[in-house]
PyMOL CGO cylinders between C-alpha atoms (Angstrom):
from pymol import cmd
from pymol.cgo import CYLINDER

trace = [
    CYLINDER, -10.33, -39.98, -143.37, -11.09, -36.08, -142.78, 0.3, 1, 1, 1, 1, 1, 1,
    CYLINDER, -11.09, -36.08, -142.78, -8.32, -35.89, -140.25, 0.3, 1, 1, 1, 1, 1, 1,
    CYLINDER, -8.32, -35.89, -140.25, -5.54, -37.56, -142.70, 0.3, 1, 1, 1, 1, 1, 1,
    CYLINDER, -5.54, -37.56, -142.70, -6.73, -34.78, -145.72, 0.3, 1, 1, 1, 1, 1, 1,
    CYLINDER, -6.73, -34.78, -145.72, -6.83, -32.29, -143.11, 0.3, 1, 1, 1, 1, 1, 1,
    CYLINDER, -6.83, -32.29, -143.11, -3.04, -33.30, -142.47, 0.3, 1, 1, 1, 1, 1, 1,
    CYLINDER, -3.04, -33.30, -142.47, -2.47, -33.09, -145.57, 0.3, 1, 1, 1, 1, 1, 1,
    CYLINDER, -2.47, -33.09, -145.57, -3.34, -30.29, -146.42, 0.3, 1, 1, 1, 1, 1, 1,
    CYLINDER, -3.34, -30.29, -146.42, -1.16, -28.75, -143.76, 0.3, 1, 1, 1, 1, 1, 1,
    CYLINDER, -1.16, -28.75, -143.76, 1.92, -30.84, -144.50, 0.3, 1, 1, 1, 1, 1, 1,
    CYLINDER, 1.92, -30.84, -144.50, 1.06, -28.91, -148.14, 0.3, 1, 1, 1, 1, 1, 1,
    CYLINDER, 1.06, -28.91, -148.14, 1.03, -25.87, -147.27, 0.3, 1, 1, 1, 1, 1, 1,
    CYLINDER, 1.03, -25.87, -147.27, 3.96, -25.38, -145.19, 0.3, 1, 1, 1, 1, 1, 1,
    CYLINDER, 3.96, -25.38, -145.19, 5.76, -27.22, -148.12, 0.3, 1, 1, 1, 1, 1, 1,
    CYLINDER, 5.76, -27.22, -148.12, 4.81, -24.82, -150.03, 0.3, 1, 1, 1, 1, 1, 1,
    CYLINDER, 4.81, -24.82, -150.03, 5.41, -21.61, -147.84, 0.3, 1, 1, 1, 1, 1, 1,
    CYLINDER, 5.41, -21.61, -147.84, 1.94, -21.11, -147.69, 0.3, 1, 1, 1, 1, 1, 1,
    CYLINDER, 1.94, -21.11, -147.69, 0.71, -19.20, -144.19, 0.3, 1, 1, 1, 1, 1, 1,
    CYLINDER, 0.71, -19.20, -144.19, -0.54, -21.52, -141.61, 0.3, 1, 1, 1, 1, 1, 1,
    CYLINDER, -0.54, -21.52, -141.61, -3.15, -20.31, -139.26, 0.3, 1, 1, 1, 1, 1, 1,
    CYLINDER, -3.15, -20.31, -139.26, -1.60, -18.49, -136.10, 0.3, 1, 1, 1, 1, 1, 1,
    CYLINDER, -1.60, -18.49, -136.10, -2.03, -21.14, -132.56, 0.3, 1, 1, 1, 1, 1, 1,
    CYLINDER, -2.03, -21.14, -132.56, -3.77, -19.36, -129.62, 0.3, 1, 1, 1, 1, 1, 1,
    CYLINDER, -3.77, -19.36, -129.62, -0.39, -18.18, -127.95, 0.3, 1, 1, 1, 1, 1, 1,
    CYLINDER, -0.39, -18.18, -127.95, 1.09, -16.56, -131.44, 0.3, 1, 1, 1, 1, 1, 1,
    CYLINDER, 1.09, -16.56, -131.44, -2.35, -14.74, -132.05, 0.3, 1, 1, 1, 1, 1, 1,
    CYLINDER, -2.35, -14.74, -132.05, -2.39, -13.45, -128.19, 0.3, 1, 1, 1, 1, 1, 1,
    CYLINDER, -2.39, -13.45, -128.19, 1.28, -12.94, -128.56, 0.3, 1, 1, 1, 1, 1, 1,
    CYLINDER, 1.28, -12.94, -128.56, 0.69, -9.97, -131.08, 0.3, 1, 1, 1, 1, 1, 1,
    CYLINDER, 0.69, -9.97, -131.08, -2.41, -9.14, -129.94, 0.3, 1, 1, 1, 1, 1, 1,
    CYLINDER, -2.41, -9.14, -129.94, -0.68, -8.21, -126.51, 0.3, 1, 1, 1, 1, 1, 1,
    CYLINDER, -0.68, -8.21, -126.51, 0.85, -5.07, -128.22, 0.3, 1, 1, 1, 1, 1, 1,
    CYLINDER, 0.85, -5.07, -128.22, 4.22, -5.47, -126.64, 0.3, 1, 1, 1, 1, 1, 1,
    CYLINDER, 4.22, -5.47, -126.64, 7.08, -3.66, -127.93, 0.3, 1, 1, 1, 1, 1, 1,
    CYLINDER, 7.08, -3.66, -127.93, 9.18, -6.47, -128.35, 0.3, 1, 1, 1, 1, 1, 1,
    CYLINDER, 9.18, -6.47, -128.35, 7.05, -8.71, -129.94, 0.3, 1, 1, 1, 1, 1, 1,
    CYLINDER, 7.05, -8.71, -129.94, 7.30, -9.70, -133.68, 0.3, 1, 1, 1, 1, 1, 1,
    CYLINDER, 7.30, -9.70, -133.68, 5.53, -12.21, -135.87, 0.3, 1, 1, 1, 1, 1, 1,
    CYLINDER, 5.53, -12.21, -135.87, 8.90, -14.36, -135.58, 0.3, 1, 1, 1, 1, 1, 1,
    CYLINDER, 8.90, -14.36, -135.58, 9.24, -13.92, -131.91, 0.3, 1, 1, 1, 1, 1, 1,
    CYLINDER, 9.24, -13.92, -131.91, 5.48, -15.03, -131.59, 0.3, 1, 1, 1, 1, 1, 1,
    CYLINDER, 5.48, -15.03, -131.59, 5.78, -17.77, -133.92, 0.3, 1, 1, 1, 1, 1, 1,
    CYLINDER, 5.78, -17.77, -133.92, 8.51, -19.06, -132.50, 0.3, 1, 1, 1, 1, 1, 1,
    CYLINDER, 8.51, -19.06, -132.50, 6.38, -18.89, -128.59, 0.3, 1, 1, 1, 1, 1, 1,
    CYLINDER, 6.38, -18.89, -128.59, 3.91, -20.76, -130.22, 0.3, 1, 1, 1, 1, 1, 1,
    CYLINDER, 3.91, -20.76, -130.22, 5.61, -23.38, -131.39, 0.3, 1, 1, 1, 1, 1, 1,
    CYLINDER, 5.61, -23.38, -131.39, 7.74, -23.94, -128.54, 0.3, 1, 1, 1, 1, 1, 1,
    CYLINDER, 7.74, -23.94, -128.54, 3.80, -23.69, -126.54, 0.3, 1, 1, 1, 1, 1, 1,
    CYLINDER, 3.80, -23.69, -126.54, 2.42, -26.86, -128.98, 0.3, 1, 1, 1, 1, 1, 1,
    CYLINDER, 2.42, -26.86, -128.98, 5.26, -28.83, -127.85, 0.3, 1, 1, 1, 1, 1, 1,
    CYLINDER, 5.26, -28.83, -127.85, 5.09, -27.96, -124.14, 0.3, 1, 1, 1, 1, 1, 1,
    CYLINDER, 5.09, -27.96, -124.14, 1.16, -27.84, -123.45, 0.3, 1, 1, 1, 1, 1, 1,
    CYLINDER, 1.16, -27.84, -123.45, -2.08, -29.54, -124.79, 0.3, 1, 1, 1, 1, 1, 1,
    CYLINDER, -2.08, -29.54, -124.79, -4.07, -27.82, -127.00, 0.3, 1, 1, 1, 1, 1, 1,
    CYLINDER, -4.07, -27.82, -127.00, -6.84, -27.01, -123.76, 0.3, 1, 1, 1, 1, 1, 1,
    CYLINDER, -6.84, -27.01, -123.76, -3.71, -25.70, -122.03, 0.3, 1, 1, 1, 1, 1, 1,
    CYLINDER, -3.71, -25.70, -122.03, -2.38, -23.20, -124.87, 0.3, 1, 1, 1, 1, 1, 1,
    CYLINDER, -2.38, -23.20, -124.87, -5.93, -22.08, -124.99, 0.3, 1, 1, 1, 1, 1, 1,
    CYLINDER, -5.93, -22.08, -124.99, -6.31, -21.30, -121.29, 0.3, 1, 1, 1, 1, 1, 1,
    CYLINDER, -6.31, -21.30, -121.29, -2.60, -19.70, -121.33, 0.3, 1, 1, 1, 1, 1, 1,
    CYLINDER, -2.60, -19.70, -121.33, -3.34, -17.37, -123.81, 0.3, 1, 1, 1, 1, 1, 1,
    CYLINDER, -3.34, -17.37, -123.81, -5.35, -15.47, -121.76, 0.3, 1, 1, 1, 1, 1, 1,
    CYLINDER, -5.35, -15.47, -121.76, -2.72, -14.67, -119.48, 0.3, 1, 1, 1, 1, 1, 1,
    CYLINDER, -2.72, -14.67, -119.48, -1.34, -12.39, -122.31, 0.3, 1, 1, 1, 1, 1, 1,
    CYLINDER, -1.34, -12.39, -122.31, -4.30, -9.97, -121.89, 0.3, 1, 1, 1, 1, 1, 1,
    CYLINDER, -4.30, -9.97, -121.89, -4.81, -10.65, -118.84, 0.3, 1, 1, 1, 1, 1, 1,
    CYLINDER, -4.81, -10.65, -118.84, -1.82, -11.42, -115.97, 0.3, 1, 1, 1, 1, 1, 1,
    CYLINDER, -1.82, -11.42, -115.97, -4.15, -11.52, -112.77, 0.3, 1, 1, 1, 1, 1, 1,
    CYLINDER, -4.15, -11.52, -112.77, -5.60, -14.99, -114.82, 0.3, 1, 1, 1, 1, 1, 1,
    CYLINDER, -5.60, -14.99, -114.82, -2.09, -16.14, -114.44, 0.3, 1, 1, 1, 1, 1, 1,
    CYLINDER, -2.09, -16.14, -114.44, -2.21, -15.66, -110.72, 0.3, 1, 1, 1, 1, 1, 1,
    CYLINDER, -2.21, -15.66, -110.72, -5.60, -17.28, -110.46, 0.3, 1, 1, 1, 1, 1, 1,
    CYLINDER, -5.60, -17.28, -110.46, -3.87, -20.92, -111.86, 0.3, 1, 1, 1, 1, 1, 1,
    CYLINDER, -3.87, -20.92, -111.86, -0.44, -20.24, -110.40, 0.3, 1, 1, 1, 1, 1, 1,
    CYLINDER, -0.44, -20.24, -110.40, -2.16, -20.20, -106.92, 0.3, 1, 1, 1, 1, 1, 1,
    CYLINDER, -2.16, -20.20, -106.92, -5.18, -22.46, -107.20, 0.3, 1, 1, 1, 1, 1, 1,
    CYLINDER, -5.18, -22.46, -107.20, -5.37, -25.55, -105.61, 0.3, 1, 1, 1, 1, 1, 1,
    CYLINDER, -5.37, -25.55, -105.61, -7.16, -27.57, -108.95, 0.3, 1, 1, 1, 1, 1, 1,
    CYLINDER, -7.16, -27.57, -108.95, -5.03, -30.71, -109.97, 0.3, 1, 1, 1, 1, 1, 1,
    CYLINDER, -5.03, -30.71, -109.97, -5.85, -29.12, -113.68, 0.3, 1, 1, 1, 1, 1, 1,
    CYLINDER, -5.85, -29.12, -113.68, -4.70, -25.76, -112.69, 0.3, 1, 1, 1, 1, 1, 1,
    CYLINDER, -4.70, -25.76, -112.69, -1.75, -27.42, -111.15, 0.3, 1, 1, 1, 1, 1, 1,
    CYLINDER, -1.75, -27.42, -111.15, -0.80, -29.33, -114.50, 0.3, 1, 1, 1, 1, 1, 1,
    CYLINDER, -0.80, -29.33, -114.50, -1.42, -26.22, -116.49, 0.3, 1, 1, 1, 1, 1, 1,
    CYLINDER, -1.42, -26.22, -116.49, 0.71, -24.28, -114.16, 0.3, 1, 1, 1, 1, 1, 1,
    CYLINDER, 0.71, -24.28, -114.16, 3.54, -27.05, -114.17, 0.3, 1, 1, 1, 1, 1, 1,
    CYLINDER, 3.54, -27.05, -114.17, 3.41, -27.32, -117.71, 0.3, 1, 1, 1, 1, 1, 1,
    CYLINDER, 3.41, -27.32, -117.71, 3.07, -23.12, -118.18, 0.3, 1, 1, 1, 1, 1, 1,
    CYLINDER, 3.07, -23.12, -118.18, 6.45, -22.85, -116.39, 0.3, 1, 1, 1, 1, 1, 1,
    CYLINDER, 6.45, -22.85, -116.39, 8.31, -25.81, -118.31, 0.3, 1, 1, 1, 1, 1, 1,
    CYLINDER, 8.31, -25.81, -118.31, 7.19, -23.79, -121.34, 0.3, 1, 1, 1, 1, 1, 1,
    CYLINDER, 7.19, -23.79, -121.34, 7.97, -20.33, -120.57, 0.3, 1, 1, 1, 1, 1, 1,
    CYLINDER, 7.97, -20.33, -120.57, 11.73, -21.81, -119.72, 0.3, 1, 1, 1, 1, 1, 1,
    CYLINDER, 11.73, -21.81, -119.72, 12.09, -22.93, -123.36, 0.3, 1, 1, 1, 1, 1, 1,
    CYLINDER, 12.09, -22.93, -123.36, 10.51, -20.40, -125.04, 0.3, 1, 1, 1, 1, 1, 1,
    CYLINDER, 10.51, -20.40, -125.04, 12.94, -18.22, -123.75, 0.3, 1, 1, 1, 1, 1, 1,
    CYLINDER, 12.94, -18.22, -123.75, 15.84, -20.56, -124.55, 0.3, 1, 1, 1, 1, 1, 1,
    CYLINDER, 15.84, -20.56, -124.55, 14.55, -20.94, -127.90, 0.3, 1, 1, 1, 1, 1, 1,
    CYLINDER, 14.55, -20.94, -127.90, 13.10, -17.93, -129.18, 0.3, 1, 1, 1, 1, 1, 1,
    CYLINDER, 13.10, -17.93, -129.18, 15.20, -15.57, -127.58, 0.3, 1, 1, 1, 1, 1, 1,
]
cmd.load_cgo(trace, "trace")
């Protein structure tokens, strides 16, 4: 019952232009201070990120924004999670850059 209002709610308020709250990779997007980055560009990223990765997954890759090495640490560790995140990391970096530009 609290899940279908909740969803509601959303569906509302992008109806009606209102903001929606920023996903872990569009808030670490512009939080990385990178010239190129915009609230478009990093809206777009996130998006592209819900579709590609779990919500556990978006959360763990937005560290790599602040911090690369962390990126290194998954790419090269041996964990069958670390693995997935890493597989699913790299199918979602290809189409964020085919989508967003």
């Amino acid at each position: 019952m609290v899940r279908g209002l909740v969803c509601a709610i959303g569906f509302l308020a992008v109806m009606n232009g209102a903001p929606v709250e920023a996903g872990f990779i569009e808030n670490a997007c512009l939080k990385a201070n990178r010239p190129a980055a915009s609230r478009k560009l990093c809206r777009c990223i996130d998006k592209v990120a819900k579709d590609s990765m779990s919500r556990l997954e978006r959360k763990r890759a937005a560290k790599f924004f602040s911090d690369p090495h962390e990126a290194q640490v998954v790419r090269q560790s041996s964990r069958r999670s670390d693995e997935k995140l890493w597989k699913n990391y790299k199918t979602f970096s290809q189409r964020a850059a085919k989508s967003c530009g």
